[in-house]
N, C-alpha and C positions, 0 to 999 in steps of 0.2 A: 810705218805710218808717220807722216812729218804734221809738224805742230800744227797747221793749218787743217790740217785734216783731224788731226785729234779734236782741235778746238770746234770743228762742225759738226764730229759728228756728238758730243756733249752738248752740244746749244740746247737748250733749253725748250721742251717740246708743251705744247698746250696738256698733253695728257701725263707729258712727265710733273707739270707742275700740280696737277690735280694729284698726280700719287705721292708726289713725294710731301706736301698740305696733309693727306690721307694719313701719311707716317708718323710726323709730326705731331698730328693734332688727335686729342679722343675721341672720338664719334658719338656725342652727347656725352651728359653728365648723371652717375647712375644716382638716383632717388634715398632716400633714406627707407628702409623697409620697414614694415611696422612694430617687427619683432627687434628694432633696433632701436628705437626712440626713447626707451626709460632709460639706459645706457648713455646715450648722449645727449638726453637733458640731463642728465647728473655731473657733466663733465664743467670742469671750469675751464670756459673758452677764452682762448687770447690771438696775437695775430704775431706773427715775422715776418720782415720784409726777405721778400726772395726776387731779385730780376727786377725791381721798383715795384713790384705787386704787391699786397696782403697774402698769408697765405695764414689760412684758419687752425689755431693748434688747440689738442683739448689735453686735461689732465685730470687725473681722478687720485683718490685714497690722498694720504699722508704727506707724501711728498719723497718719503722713505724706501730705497730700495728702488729707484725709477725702470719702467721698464718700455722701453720704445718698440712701437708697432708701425712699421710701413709697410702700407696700402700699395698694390700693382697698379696696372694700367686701364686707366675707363675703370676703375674703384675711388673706394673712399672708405676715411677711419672707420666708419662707424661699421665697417664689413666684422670689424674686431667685437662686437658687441659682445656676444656670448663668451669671447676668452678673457674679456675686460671685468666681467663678473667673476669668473674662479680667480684670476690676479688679484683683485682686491679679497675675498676670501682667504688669499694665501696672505697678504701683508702685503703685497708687493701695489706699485702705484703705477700705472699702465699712464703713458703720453704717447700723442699719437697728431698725425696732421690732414689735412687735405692738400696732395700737390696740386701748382697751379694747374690750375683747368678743369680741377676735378672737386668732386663735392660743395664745400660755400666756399673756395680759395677763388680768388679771382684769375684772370690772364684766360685763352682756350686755348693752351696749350704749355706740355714740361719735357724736360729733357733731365738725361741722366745728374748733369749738371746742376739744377735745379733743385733737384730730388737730395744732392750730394748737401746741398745749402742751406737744405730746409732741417737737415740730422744735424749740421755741424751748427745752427742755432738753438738747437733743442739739447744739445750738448754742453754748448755754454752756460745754456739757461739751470738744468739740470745736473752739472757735473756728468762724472761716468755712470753709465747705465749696468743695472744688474743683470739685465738681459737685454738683449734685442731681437725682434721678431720680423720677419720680412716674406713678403707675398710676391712671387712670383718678378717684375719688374722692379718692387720691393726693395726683394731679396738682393738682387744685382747691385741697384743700390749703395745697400748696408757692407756687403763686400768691397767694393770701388770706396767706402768711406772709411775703412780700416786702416787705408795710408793716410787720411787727412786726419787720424790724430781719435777717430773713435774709439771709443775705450768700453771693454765690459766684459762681463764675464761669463758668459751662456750665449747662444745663440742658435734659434730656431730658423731654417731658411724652407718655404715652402713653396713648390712646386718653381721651384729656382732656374729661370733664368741663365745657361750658362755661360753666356757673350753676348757683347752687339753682335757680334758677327752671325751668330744664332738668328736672333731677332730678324735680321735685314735678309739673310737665306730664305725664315719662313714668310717673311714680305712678300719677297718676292717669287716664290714658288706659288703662293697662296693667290696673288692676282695676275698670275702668268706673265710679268713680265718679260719682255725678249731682251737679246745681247745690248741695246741700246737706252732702252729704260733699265736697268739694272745698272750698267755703267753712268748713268745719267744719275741714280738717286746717290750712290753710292760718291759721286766725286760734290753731290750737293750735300750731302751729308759732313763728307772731310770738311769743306772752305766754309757753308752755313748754318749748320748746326752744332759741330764741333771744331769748330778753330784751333790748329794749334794743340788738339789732344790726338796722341794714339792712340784711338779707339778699339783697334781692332786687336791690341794687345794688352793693353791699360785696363780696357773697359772687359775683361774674364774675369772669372770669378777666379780659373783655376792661375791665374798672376798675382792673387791674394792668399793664394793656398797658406806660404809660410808665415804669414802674418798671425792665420790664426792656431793660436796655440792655448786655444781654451778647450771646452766642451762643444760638439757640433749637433744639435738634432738636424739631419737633412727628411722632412717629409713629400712624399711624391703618390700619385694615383697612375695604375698602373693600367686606366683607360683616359690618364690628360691628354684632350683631343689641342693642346696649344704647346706644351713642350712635354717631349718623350718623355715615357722613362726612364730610355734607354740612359739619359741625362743624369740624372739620379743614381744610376748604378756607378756614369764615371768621376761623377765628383766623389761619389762616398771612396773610393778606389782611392782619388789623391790624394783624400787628407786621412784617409787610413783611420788606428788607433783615435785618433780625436773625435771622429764620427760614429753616428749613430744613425742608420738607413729605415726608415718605417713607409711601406709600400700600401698604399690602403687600395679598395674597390668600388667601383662607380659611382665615384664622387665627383670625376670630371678634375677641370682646369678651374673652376669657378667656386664651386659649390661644396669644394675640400675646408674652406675656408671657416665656417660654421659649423661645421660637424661634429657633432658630440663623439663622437670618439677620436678627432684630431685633436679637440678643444683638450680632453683628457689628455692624451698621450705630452702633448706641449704642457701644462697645467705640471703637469706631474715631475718631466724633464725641467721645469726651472726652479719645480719645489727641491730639486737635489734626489727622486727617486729613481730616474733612470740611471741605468749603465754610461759610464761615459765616455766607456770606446766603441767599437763597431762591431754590432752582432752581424752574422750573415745575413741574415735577411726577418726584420721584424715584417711581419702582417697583419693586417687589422681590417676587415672587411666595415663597408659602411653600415651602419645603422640606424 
């Protein structure tokens, strides 16, 4: 195929541009619940610039022991409510953000990038974190920010994320795109969303494998209707001895997040009670 032809058949289609906006952007903004509001009136809120925006940061306890929570996609902090409460019962001081476009951060719409801006100001802000905790897009994240210099010592990754490359497959399996809108989001993806980065190798989780060399809790539900298990079985696999694999049951992609017995099992793993290498296969049915 010569340039001319490649360049036509990428031109820019009225429905590729509707998908690839789609990709982009959250599809609204999720609500604060009611079971989350004493939590986050308690927080001492402030702001960081990310991409010329505001982006809404909160913090609670001491200051002592910081322990950083990021929120996935089409979420928001305050998803952390109930683990924000055992944290401060343990000592530790939970910080946490809304990326842009989600909960009160300003902009509609974030990117990895973004995501990566909004930890490394909260890092400044905070020094090294005692732990850090990551939700699914999170999780991805908090990974990709281990080379810009994040520092800590524990780290909880849930319902993780294992690549862009993951993400843009189930995009695009998910809204059937054909041979032309897939090459289409994919080459708008490279030149206007990520410029200039290797995403498709950069942005793995398993390209940060060696970096970490702390303690790993990896949690996963073993009906997450948004990324496999199967995902979860092969990161615990890479990072071996460092991890700890805990497989829960019908909690979903979503609603893992609040769970009293995920809230425990993380609560427990940063108190210093879990194993810190990898058992075969922990289980934990929901309750």
């Amino acid at each position: 195929m010569d340039l001319a032809t490649t360049e036509a058949a990428l031109a820019p289609t009225t429905e590729g541009e509707r998908l690839f906006d789609l990709f982009r952007r959250p599809q609204g903004r999720s609500r604060t619940r009611p079971d989350e509001r004493a939590a986050l009136e308690s927080a001492r809120t402030g702001t960081v610039d990310v991409g010329g925006g505001e982006v809404v940061t909160y913090a609670w306890g001491t200051g002592e022991r910081p322990v950083l929570l990021v929120h996935g996609w089409e979420s928001r902090a305050s998803r952390y409510a109930k683990l924000v409460v055992r944290l401060l019962e343990l000592g530790l001081s939970p910080v946490s953000f809304d990326a842009p476009g989600h909960g009160e951060s300003e902009g509609d719409g974030a990117t990895l990038l973004d995501y990566g801006a909004a930890i490394r100001a909260l890092h400044r802000a905070h020094g090294g974190f005692e732990a850090v905790v990551g939700h699914s897009f999170g999780a991805l994240a908090l990974f990709l920010s281990l080379s810009g210099g994040l520092e800590t010592r524990r780290m909880v990754a849930i319902s993780t994320v294992p690549d862009f490359a993951y993400l843009v497959d189930s995009f695009c399996a998910h809204t059937a795109l054909d041979a032309r809108g897939d090459a289409e989001l994919r080459d708008r993806l490279d030149r206007e969303l990520y410029p200039g980065e290797d995403m498709w190798t950069r942005f793995s989780v398993l390209h940060h494998a060696p970096r970490v060399r702390f303690p790993l809790l990896l949690v996963h539900d073993e009906n997450d209707e948004a990324v496999g298990a199967e995902q979860a079985e092969r990161l615990a696999g890479a990072f071996g001895d460092r991890a700890r694999l805990v497989v829960t049951r019908r909690l979903g992609h979503r609603r893992i997040l609040g769970a009293p017995v995920v809230v425990d099992t993380v609560a427990r793993f940063l108190a210093g009670g879990e194993p810190t290498g990898r058992s075969p296969r922990a289980e934990a049915a929901a309750r």
